[in-house]
C-alpha positions in Angstrom: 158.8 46.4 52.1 156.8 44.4 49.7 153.3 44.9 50.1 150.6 42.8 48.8 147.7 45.0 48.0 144.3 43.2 47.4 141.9 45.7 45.6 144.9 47.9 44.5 143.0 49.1 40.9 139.9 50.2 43.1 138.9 53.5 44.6 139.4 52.0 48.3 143.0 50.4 48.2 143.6 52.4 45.4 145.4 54.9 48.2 147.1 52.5 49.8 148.6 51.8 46.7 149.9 55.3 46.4 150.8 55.5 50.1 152.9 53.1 49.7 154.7 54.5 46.9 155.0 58.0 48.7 156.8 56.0 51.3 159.5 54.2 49.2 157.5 50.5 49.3 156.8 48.1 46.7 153.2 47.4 46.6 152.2 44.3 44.9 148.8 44.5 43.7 146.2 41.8 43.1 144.0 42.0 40.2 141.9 39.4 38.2 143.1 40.4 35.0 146.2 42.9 34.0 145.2 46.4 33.4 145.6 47.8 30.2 148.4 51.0 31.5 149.8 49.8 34.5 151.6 52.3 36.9 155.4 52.4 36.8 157.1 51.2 40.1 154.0 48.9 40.6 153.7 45.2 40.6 150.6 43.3 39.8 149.6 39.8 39.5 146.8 38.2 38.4 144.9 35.7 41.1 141.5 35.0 42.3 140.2 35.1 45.9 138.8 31.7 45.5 141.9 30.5 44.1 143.8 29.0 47.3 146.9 27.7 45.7 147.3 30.8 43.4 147.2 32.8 46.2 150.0 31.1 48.2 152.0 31.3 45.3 151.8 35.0 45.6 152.2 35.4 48.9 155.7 34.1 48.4 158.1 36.8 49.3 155.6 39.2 50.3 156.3 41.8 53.9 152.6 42.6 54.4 149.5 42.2 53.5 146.7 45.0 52.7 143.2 43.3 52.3 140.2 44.2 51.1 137.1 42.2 50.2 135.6 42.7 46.8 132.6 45.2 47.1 129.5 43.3 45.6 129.7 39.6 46.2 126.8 37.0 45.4 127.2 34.9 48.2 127.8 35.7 52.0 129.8 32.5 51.8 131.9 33.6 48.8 132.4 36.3 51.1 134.2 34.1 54.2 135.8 31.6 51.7 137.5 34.6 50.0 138.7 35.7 53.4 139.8 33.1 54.8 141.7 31.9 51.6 143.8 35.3 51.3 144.7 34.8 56.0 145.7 31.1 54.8 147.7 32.1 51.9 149.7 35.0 54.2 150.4 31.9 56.9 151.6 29.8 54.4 153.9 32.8 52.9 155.6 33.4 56.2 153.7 37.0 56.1 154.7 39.8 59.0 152.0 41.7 58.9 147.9 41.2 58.1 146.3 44.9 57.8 142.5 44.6 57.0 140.3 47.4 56.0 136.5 45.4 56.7 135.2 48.3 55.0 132.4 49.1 57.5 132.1 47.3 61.1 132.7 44.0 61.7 129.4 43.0 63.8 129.6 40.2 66.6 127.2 38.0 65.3 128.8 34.2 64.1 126.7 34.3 61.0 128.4 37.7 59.6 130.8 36.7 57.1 133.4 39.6 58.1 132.7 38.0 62.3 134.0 34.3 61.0 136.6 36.5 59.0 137.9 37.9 61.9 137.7 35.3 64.3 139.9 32.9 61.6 142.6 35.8 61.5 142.6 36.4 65.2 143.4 32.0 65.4 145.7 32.2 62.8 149.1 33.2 64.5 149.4 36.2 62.2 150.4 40.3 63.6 147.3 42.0 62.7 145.0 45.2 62.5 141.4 45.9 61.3 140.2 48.9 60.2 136.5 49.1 60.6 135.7 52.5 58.6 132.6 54.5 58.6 131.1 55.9 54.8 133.6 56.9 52.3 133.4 60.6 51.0 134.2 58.9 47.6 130.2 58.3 47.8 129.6 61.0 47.0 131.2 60.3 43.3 128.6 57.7 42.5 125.7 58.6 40.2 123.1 58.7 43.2 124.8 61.8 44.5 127.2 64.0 42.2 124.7 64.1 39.1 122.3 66.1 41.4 125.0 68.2 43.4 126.0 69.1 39.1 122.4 69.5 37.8 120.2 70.5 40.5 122.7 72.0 43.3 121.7 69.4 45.7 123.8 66.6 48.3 121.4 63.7 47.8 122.4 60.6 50.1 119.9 58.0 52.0 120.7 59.5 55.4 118.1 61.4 57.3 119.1 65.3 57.4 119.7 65.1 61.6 122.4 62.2 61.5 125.9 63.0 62.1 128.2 61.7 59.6 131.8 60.8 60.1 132.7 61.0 56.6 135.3 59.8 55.8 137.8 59.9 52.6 140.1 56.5 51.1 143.0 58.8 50.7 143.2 58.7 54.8 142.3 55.3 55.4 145.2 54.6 52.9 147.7 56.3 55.1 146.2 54.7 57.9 146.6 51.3 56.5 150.8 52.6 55.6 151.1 53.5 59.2 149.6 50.2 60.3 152.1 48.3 58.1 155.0 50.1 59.2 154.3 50.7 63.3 155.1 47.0 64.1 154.6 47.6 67.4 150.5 47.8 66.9 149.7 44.2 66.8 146.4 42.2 66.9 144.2 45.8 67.2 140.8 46.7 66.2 140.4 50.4 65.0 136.9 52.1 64.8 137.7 54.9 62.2 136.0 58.0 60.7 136.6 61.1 59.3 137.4 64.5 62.0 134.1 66.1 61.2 130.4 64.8 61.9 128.3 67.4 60.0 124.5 66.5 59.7 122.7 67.0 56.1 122.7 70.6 56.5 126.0 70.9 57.7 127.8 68.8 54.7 125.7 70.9 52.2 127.2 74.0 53.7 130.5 72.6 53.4 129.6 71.8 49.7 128.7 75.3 49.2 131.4 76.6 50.3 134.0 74.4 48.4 131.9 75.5 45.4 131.3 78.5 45.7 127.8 78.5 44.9 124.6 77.4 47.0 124.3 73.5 47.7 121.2 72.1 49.8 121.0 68.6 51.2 118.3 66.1 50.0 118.0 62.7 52.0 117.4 60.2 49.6 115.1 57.3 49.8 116.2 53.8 50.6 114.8 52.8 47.2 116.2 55.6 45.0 119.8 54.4 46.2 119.3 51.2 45.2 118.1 51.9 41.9 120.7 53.9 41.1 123.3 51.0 42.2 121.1 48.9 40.4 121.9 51.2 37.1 125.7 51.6 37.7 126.5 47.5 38.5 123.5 45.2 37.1 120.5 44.0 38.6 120.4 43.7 42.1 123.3 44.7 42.9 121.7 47.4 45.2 119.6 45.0 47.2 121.5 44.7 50.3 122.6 48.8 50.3 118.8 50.2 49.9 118.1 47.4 53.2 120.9 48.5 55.0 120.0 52.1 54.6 116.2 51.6 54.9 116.9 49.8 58.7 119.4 52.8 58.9 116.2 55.5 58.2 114.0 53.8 60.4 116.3 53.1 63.1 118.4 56.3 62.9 119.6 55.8 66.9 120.7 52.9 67.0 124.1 53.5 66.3 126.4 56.5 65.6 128.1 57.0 62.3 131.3 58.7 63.4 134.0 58.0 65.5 136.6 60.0 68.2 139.8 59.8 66.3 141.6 61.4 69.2 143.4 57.6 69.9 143.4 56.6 66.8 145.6 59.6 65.5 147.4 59.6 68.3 148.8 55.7 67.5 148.9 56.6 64.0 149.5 60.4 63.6 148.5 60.9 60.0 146.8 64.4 58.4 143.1 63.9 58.0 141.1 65.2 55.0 138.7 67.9 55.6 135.1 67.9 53.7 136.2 71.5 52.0 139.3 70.7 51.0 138.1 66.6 49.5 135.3 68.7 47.9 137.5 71.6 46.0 140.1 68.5 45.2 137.4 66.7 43.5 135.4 69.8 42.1 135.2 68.3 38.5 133.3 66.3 39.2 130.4 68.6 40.7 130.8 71.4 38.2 130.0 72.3 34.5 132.8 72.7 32.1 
C-alpha cells in the first residue's frame, strides 16, 4: 500500500514511518521542505497543510492516510483549517483509509479545534480511526527531563508524584496506526490508548533505576519550569498552552485519569507493547555519561 504519512520526519509518525517499512508498504511522507539524507525506500513530498490544492495533488494515488497535526501551532484556527484541508484532500484522492493520531483526547466541546476536526471527518464519507493517545515516553527526551535524570539522577516531569501515568511510547502507537491501516474491517472507531503500565512518580523512577542501574528519584516539576524549558527548546511562547494545561492538570489532579485499559484495544489490534524498562535501556544514551 501507499501510505501518505503527515509528520513522517518527526518523533511521533516518525514510527509509523518505519512500521510501515517493516511491513513491506510504501510510506509517502509529507514534509515542508526535502530533508537533507532521505531514507532509502521512502518517498517524500514537499506540501503545506494550508495548501489545499497541493495537497490534493498528493493525495493522488495514495491507499491510506496517516495524520498528524503539527505540534506547536499559532492559531487554534490554523489548527482546524489544517485538518480539514488534509480530510478534503483524501476525499478528493479517492482515499480508503483516514487513520488519525489526535495526539491527546479529542474533547467534546464545538470550540476545540481537534472536536470540529473530528466531526468534518466523521461527515466526510471517508473509513476512519482516531487514536486519542495519552503522554509519550519520548517526553522524557526533552530538556525538561533527561538533563536532570543525566546530571542530578532525577525523573523531573509536571505531574504530581500520586498520578498514575499510562506512558506511552511512539514506536507502539506506530504499530498501532499499521494495524489500523491494514485491519479494514475497523471502520469509523475511536481508540482511547495508553501504554500497559500506570506507575505513579515513584513507581517510574524505580523503573528508571532499574534500567540504569543506578539510583533515580522522581521530582514533579512545576507548571512554570516546563514551560520555560519549552520556551528555551522552540522560541518564545511556545510553552504557554503546555505549562496551562499542566498547571489545571496540578490543581485538578482527579479529574481525569491518564491511562487507559488496553485489554480491547490489543485485542482488535494485537500488537507488542513497550515496557518502561526496556524504552529506558533502549534509549539509555541519552540518560548516561559517556
Amino acid at each position: 500500500m501507499r501510505v501518505l504519512v503527515y509528520g513522517g520526519t518527526g518523533s511521533q509518525s516518525g514510527p509509523v514511518v518505519d512500521e510501515l517499512l517493516n511491513k513491506g508498504h510504501t510510506p509517502v511522507v509529507v514534509t515542508r521542505t526535502m530533508p537533507d539524507n532521505p531514507k532509502e525506500n521512502i518517498e517524500y513530498v514537499t506540501a503545506n497543510l494550508s495548501d489545499r490544492d497541493r495537497l490534493m495533488e498528493i493525495n493522488k494515488d495514495i491507499d491510506a492516510v496517516s495524520f498528524l497535526l503539527p505540534a506547536f501551532l499559532g492559531d487554534d484556527d490554523d489548527a482546524a483549517a489544517y485538518g480539514k484541508n488534509a480530510i478534503y484532500a483524501a476525499v478528493y484522492g479517492k482515499v480508503s483509509r483516514f487513520i488519525w493520531n489526535a495526539s491527546g483526547p479529542i474533547y467534546d466541546d464545538p470550540l476545540e479545534p481537534k472536536w470540529e476536526i473530528f466531526d468534518y471527518l466523521k461527515n466526510s464519507g471517508l473509513e476512519y480511526v482516531v487514536f486519542e493517545p495519552t503522554t509519550y515516553m519520548e517526553n522524557w527526551l526533552g530538556p525538561w527531563t533527561a538533563p536532570s535524570v543525566l546530571n542530578d539522577d532525577e525523573v523531573s516531569y509536571p505531574v504530581l508524584d500520586p498520578v498514575k501515568m499510562g506512558w506511552l511510547a511512539s514506536r507502539d502507537v506506530g504499530k498501532l496506526v499499521v494495524a489500523a491501516i491494514e485491519d479494514g474491517t475497523v471502520k469509523n472507531k475511536r481508540f482511547d490508548i495508553s501504554g500497559i503500565e500506570t506507575p505513579i512518580g515513584v513507581e517510574l523512577a524505580e523503573k528508571f533505576s532499574a534500567a540504569l542501574g543506578r539510583d533515580i528519584k522522581y521530582r514533579a516539576m512545576t507548571p512554570a519550569e516546563m514551560g520555560a524549558a519549552i520556551d528555551a527548546a522552540f522560541g518564545p511562547g511556545s510553552g504557554d498552552r503546555i505549562a496551562e494545561m499542566y498547571r489545571h492538570e496540578q490543581e485538578n489532579p482527579d479529574e481525569e485519569p491518564k491511562f487507559h485499559d488496553m485489554t480491547d484495544v490489543l485485542k482488535t489490534f494485537p500488537v507488542e507493547m513497550s515496557t518502561i524498562e526496556d524504552w529506558v535501556r533502549d534509549h539509555r544514551a541519552a540518560f548516561e555519561k559517556e
